[in-house]
C-alpha positions in Angstrom: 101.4 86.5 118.6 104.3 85.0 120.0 108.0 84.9 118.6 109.6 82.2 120.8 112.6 82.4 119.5 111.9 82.0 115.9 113.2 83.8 113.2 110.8 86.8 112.6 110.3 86.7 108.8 110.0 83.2 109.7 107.4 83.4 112.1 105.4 86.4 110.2 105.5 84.5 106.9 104.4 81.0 108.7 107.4 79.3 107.7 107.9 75.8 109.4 111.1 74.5 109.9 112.1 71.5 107.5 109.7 73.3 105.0 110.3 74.1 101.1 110.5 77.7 102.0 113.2 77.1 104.6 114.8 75.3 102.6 115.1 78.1 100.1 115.9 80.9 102.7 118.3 78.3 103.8 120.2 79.0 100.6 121.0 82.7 101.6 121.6 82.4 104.5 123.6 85.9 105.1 120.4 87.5 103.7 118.5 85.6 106.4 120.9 86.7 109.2 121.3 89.8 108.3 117.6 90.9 108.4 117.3 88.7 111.8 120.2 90.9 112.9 118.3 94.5 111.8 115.1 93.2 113.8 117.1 92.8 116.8 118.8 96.0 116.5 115.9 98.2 115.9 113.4 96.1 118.6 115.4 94.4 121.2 118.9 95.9 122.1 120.8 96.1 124.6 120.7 99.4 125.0 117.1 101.6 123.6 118.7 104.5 123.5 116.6 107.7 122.9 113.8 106.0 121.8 111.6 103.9 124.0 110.4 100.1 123.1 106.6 101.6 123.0 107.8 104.3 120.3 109.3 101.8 118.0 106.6 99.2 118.6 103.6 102.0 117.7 106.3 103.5 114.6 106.4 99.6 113.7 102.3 98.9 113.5 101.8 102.6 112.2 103.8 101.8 109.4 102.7 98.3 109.0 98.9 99.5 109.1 99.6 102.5 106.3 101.2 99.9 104.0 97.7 97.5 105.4 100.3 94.5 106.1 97.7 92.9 108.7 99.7 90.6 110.3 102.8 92.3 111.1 100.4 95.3 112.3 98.9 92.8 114.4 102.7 91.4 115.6 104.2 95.2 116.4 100.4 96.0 117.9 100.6 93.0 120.3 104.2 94.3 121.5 103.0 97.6 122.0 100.2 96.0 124.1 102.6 94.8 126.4 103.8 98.4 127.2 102.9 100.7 130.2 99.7 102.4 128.6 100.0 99.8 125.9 95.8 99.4 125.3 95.6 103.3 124.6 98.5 103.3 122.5 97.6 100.5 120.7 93.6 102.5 119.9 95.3 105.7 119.2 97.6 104.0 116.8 94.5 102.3 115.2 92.5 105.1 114.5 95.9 107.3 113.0 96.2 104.4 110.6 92.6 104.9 109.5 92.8 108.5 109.4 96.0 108.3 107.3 94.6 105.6 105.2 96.3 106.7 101.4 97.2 105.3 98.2 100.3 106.7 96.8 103.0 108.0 96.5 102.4 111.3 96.1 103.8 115.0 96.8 105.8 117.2 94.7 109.2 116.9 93.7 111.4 120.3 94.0 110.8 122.6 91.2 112.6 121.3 88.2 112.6 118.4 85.4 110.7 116.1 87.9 108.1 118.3 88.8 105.8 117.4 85.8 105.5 114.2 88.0 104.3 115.8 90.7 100.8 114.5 92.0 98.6 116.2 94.8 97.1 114.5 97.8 96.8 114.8 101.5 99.2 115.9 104.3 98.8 113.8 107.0 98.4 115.0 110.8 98.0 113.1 114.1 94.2 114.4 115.4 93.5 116.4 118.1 91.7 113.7 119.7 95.0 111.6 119.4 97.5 114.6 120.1 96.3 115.1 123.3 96.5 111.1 124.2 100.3 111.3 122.2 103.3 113.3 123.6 104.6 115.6 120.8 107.4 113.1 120.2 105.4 110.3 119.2 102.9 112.6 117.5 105.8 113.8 114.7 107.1 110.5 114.4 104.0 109.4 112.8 103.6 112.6 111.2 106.7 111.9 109.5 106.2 108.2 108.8 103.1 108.9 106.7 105.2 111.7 105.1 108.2 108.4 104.2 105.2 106.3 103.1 103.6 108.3 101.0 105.1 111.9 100.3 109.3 110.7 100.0 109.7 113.0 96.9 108.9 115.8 99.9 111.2 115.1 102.4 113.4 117.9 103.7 115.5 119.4 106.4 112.6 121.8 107.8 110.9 117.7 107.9 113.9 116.7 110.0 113.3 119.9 111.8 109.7 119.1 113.2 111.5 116.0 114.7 114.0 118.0 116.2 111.3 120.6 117.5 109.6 117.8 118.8 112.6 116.2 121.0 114.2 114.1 118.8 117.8 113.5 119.1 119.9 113.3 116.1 120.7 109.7 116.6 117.0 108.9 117.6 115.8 110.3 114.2 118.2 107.9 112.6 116.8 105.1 114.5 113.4 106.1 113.5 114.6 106.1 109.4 116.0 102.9 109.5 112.8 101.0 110.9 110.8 102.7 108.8 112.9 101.3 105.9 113.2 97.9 107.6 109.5 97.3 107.9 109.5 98.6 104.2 112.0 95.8 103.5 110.2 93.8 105.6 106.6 93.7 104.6 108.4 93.0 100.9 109.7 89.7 101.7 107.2 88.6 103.8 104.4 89.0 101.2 106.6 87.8 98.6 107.2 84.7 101.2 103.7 84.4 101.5 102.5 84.5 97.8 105.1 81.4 97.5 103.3 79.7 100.5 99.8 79.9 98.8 101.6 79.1 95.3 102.8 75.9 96.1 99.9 74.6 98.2 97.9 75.4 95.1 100.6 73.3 93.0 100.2 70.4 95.7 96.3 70.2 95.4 96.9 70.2 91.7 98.7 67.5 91.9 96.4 65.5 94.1 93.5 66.2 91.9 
């Protein structure tokens, strides 16, 4: 896939410009920059920081695959492709995302009123196969994606911790919680996008019938 410059909801939605739908993004159009803005700042910067362009790509499809949003899987995959060790990244990060394949969410809540809605299920870890191809760092972080994704009720400092153990930086963990909440955020809109798509072309042949 290839951005060229486009908008990325935009151009992961299949929105054409002149369209109905751009028409109707058009009318928010601080919404629109805004989320243009948090791509940019999470996947190109000026500056990466502590966390390399191949972590947040493979974070990206990892948490696009879990949440099975094909086509943005397939957009942060084909980034990660153009990394150094890009191929093996991209296999490792395909066979975690079967392997961590869930429905949720689930976990338990700390003991209390909310704990009758507690509800068991799996805790996701990265393989040995796939440990041994991942440096610890980019092991936890998807150790601690699936934990966002489908365990959030169990989310805790000694979570944080592994991160830390692993040789995250303070700041670089923050960077990793705010893409994960982006591509949340992002999946959202682009499905909803695309349920409108398919609504109206079925209006249209309607019409033409």
């Amino acid at each position: 896939m290839t951005l060229q410059n486009r908008d990325i909801i935009d151009f992961l939605a299949g929105i054409e410009p002149g369209s109905r739908l751009d028409g109707l993004r058009e009318q928010r159009p601080e919404t629109r920059l805004n989320a243009q803005k948090s791509y940019e700042a999470l996947f190109e910067p000026e500056h990466w920081g502590s966390v390399t362009p191949a972590e947040r790509f493979a974070a990206a499809a990892f948490v696009a695959g879990l949440h099975k949003a094909t086509a943005i899987r397939s957009y942060y995959s084909s980034k990660l492709q153009d990394e150094p060790h890009g191929s093996a990244l991209v296999a490792v990060i395909d066979a975690e995302i079967d392997r961590g394949n869930a429905h949720g969410p689930y976990g338990h809540y700390p003991a209390g009123p909310l704990s009758r809605e507690d509800k068991p299920g799996f805790v996701y870890e990265v393989s040995g196969e796939s440990r041994n191809l991942l440096d610890p760092k980019l092991s936890a972080a998807l150790e601690h994606i699936h934990l966002l994704v489908f365990r959030p009720r169990e989310a805790s400092a000694g979570a944080l911790q592994k991160l830390l153990d692993a040789g995250w930086t303070t700041t670089g963990i923050v960077t990793l919680s705010q893409l994960v909440a982006f591509l949340a955020f992002q999946i959202r809109v682009v499905t909803g996008l695309k349920a409108l798509t398919a609504s109206s072309a079925a209006i249209g042949k309607v019409a033409q019938a």
